[in-house]
C-alpha positions in Angstrom: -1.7 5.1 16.2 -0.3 2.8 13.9 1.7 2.6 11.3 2.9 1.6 8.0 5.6 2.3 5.7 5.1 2.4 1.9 6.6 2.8 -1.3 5.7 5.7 -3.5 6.9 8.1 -6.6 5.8 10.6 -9.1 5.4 9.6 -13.1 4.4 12.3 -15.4 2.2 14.2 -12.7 1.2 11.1 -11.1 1.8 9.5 -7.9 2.3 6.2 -7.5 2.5 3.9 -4.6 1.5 0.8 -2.5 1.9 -0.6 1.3 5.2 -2.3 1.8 2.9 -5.2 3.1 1.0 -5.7 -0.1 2.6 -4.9 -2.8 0.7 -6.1 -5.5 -2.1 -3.8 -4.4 -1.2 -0.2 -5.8 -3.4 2.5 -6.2 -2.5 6.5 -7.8 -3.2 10.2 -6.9 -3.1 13.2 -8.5 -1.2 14.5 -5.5 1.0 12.9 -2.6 -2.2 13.8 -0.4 -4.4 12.0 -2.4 -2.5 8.7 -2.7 -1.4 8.8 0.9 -6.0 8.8 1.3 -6.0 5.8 -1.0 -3.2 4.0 0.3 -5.5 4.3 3.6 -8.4 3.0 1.9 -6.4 -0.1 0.6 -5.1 -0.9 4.1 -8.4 -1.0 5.2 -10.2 -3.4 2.4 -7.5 -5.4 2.9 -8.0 -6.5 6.4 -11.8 -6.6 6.6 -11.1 -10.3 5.5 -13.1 -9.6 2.1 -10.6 -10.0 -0.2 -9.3 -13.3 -0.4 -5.6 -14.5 -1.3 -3.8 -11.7 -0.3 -0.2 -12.3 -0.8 1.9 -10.6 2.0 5.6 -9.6 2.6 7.2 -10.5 5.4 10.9 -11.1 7.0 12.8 -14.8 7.5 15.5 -15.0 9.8 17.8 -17.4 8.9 20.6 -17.4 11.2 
């Protein structure tokens, strides 16, 4: 199974979060459960190809 780390927190009964990968894609639950669902969902729009100009993060090693 793969997987894939993300960033995520809680704002006035909220959670917040998005894919380390992409994160200018973020998405919200009402629980951790629910966002950890939607972070899924994201993942997979994002690599059906679909959705074009997605910006990515990635490492550079320079020496």
């Amino acid at each position: 199974m793969e997987k894939k780390q993300y960033v995520y927190w809680e704002d006035e009964g909220v959670w917040l979060g998005y894919l380390s990968e992409y994160p200018d894609y973020m998405t919200q639950g009402d629980s951790l459960d629910e966002l950890t669902k939607n972070l899924k969902d994201i993942y997979k729009e994002l690599n059906t190809g679909n959705i074009p100009c997605i910006r990515k993060v990635a490492e550079l090693e320079v020496s």
